[in-house]
N, C-alpha and C positions, 0 to 999 in steps of 0.2 A: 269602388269596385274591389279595389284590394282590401279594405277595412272589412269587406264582405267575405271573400277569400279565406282571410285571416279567422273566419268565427269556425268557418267550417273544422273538422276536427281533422288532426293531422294523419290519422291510416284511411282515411276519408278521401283525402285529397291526395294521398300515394296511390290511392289504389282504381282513382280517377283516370292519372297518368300510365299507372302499368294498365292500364286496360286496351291502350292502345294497339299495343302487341297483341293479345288474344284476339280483338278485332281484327288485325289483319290474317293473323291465320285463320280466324275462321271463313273469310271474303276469301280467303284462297282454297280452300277445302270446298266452299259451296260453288264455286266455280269448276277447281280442278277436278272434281272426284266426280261428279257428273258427266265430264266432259270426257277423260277419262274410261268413266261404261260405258258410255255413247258409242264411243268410238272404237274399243279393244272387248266389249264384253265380260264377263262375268273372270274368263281364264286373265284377263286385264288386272281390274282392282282387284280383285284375290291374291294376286302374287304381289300389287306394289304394297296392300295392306300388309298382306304377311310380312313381307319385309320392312315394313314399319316399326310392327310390333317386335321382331326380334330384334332389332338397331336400337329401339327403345331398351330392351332389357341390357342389351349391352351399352346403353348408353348411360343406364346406371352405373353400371358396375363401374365403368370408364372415371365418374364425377366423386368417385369415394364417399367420401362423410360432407364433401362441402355442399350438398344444396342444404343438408341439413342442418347443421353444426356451424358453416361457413357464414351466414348473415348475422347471426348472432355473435361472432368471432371480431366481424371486421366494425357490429354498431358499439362496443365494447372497446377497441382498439383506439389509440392515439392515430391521429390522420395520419402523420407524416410515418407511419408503419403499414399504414392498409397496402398501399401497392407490392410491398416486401409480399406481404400474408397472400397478393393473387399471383408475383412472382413463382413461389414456391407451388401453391396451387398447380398451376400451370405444370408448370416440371412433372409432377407425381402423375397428372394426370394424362399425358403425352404420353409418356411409357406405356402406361394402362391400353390407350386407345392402342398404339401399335400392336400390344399383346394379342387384342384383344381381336383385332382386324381377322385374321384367318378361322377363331375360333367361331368368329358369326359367318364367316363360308360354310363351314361345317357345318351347321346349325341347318343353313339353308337346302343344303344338299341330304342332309336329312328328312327332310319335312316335304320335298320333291315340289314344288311351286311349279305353277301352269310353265312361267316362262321365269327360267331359273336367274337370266341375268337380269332381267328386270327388278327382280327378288334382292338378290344379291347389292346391287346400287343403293336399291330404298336402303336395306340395311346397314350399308356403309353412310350411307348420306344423314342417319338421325342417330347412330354409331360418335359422330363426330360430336353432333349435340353437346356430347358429354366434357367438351373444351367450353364450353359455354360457360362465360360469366357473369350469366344472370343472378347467381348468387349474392357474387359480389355487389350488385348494383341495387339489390334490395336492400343489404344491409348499410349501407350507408344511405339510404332511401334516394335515391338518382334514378327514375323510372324513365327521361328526359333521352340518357346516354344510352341505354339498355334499346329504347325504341331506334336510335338512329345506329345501334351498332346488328343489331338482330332483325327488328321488325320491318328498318327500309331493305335491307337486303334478301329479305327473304321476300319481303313483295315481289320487289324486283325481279329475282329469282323465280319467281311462279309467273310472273306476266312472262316472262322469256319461254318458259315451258310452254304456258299457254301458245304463244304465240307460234313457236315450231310445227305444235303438233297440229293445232288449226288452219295453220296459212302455210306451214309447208311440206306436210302433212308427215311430218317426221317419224322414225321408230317411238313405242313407247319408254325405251330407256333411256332416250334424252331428257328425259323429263326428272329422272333421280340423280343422272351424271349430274344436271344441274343444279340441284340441289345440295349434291356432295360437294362442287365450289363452292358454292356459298356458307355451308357449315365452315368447313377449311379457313375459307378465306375472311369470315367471323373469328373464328380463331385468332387468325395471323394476325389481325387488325388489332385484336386486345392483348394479346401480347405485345406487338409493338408501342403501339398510343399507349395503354390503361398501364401495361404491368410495365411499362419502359422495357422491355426489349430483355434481353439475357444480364444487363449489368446489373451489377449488387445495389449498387445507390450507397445512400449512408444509411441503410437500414436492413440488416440481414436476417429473416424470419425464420425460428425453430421450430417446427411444433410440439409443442410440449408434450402430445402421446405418443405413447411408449408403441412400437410394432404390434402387440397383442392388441392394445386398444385399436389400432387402425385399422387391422386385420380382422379385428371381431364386428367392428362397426361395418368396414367391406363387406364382410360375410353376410350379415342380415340385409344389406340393402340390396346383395344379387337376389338373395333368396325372397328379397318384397318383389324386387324386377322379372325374378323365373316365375314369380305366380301372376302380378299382376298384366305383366306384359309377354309372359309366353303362353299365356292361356287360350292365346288362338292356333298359335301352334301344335298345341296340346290335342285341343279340341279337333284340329286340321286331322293329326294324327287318328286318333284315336275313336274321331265319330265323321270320316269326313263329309258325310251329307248334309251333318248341320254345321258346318263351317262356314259357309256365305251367308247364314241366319246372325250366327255366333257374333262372326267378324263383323257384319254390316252395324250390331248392335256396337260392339265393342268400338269400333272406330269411331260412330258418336258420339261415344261414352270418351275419347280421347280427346274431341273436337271441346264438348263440356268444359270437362275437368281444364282443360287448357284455358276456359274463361275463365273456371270457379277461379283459378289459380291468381287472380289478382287478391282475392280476401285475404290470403294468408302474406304472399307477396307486402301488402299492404301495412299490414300490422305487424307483420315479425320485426322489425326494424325498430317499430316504435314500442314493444313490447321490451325489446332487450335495450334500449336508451337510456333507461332512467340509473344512475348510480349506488339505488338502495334499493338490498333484496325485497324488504319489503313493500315497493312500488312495484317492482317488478313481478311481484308474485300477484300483489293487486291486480294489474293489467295482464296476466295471463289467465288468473281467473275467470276477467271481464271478459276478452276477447271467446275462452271457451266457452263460454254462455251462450255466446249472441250466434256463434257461426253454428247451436244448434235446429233454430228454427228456419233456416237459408238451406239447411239440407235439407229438412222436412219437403218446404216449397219447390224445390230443385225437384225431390221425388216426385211430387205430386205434379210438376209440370211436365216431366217427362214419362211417368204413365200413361197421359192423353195423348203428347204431342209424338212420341217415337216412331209410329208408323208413320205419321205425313216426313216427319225427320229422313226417316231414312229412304221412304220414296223419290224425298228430292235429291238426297244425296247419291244415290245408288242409281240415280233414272227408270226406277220401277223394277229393278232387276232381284229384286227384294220386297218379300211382303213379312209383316211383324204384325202379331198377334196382340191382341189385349194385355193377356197374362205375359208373355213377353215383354211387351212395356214395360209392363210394372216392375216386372224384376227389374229390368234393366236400370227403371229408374233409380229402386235402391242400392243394385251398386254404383251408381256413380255417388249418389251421397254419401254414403260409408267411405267411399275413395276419398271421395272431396273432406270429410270429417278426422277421417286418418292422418293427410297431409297436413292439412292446420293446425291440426290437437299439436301435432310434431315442430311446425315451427315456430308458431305462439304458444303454447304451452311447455312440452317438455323439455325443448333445447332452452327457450330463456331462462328457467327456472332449475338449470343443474341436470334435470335430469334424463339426456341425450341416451346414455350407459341404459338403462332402463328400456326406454323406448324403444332401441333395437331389439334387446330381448321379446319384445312385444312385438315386434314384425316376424322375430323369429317364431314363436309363438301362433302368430295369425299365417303365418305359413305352414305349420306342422297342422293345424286344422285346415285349409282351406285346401291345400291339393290336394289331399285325399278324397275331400268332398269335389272338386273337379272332376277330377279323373271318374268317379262312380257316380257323379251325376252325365258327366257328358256318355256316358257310357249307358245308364239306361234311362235317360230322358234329353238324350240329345243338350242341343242350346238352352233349353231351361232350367235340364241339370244342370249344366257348367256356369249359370248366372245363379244359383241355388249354393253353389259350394264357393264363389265368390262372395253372395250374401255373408254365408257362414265367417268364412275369415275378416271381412270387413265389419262384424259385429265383434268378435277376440278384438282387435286392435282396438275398433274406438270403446270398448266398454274397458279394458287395463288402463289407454290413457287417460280418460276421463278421472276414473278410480285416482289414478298418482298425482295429476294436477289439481283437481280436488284436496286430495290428502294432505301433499306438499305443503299449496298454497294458503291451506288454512292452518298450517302449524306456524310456517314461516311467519304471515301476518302475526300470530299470537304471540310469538317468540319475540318481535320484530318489536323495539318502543314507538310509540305513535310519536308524530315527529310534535314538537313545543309550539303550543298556540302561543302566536305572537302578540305581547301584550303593549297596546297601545292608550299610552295615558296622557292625558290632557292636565296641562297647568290651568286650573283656576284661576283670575286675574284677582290679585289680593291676598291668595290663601298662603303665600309662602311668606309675606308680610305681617299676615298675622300669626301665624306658626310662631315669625323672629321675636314678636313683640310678647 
């Protein structure tokens, strides 16, 4: 059985283990989120989504450069230095969340939600996300740690919700309060256990970029999170009758991308392992290859299946159209194609610096086409002008990893076939004689 184990390939068998996690939030989404409309109606999940999707965007901004940059960082690192690298982590990104807490009040109080503190929780609760050291655990490939620190807790955390609002028939903001422990108290647990707690250890981590670089890398990735993850806000805003079309699409679209999310999880790790660029640039090659026929499929399963998706999610409270589908389907591919290009491709291969530019990029196209599709084609436009930007991102990075990985290969000497030569019985006797 192990000798069998063993043949399978190793982002194969990473991405076996990280699937567990996506599993369990999606058993909790297809429980919670129904139960949920059932119970609170449409003014219900509209405000906890809403406040999903804004927590999400600030839980970017919160995680800096590390989901990006960060597994590649720490599968390139000397062990007894990784815990320093999530120590420092950590710190940077503490400040951030605090910063951060009041400006996503704001946010919500803006955007006016059915039930503002319902709103308001969600947002703090997936806000916190952004202490999450999921990064970390990819990059040293530990999918094992990641599930018992994230995915049993957050079960947990939804059977409790669940349980409140069902058997005792509780407010619906227990349901995000609870969840906001459990982010928290994720947090506090990898700080304690993972990153040893505040002490230095014998290993003190710098980062070697300079504030412009961290700040310009910051920058692109709010500005990925204000399009990809305020787009319902946007939408909320600016077209609000197709907002429960919009968001019901878009929340799938979150529920997805949260499973695609083991492909890239999977392989970033084993992508940036190897110690010659020219391996390295091999296997990012390879991996961009392959994860582009899984988008295709992904579209094309979610063209047919979206309507019955979002029926069972929503409890009927939502009906999605053909044409609908289908868009929807493509942006979660283009989503799903963007994130992987970024962490099997651009971050192993150098070129991270780039890559942002290229989110900056798929953002200076893609809200303007939001904003002017939600505005005169409602939820089709706003999946129309997400198209648009998820087609900039993944055609630059394609372009750069392509480009890179085939100079680097050429530059790069093929490594010395190892010559194995056999003595002849006799021949070095007769040579003597």
């Amino acid at each position: 059985m192990t000798r069998w184990l063993q043949r399978i390939p190793v982002p194969l068998r990473r991405m076996s283990a990280f699937a567990l996690l996506p599993v369990l939030s999606t058993l909790s989404n297809l429980v919670l989120l129904p139960t949920v409309s059932s119970l609170f109606g449409q003014p219900g999940w509209t405000s906890v989504v809403l406040g999903q999707g804004i927590g999400a965007a600030a839980s970017v901004v919160c995680s800096l450069q590390w989901p990006t940059e960060g597994p590649a960082l720490v599968a390139t690192s000397p062990a007894d230095r990784r815990p320093a690298i999530l120590r420092a982590s950590m710190r940077s990104r503490g400040v951030v969340v605090a910063a951060c807490l009041p400006l996503t009040a704001l946010v919500v109080w803006l955007v006016q939600p059915a039930d503002p503190l319902v709103c308001v929780l969600s947002a703090f609760s997936v806000t916190a996300i952004g202490l999450s050291p999921a990064w970390y655990f990819i990059g040293i490939g530990r999918p094992g740690a990641l599930v018992w620190l994230e995915g049993v807790p957050r079960l947990v955390g939804n059977a409790v919700s669940l349980g409140l609002l069902l058997l005792l028939d509780a407010p619906l903001w227990t349901f995000p309060l609870v969840m906001l422990v459990v982010s928290c108290g994720t947090a506090l647990v990898s700080w304690s256990v993972v990153a040893g707690r505040t002490r230095r250890g014998p290993h003190v981590w710098r980062n070697p970029q300079g504030r412009r670089s961290l700040g310009f890398a910051t920058f692109a990735r709010t500005l990925d999170a204000g399009y990809s993850f305020i787009a319902g806000p946007v939408v909320a805003l600016l077209a609000p009758a197709a907002y429960p079309l919009f968001g019901a699409c878009d929340r799938l679209a979150k529920v997805v991308l949260g499973g695609l999310a083991i492909v890239p999880q999977g392989a970033a790790g084993w992508v940036s392992e190897p110690p010659t660029d020219r391996e390295r640039a091999q296997r990012a090659r390879r991996a961009s290859v392959l994860v582009l026929p899984l988008a295709l499929l992904v579209a094309a399963f979610l063209a047919v299946a979206t309507p019955t998706l979002v029926r069972l999610l929503f409890a009927g409270t939502v009906s999605v159209g053909h044409l609908t589908s289908a868009l929807a389907g493509a942006v979660v591919a283009l989503a799903f194609l963007g994130h992987a290009l970024f962490l099997t491709g651009l971050a192993p291969i150098g070129s991270a610096s780039q890559g942002y530019r290229y989110l900056i990029a798929a953002f200076t196209v893609g809200l303007p086409a939001l904003v002017v599709g939600a505005l005169v084609e409602g939820a089709n436009g706003a999946l129309i002008g997400s198209i648009c930007s998820g087609l900039v991102l993944t055609t630059l990075s394609l372009r750069r990893i392509w480009s890179v990985t085939a100079a680097t290969v050429a530059a790069a000497p093929a490594p010395a076939p190892v010559l194995c030569t056999t003595a002849v019985p006799g021949q070095s006797d007769r040579k003597a004689s």
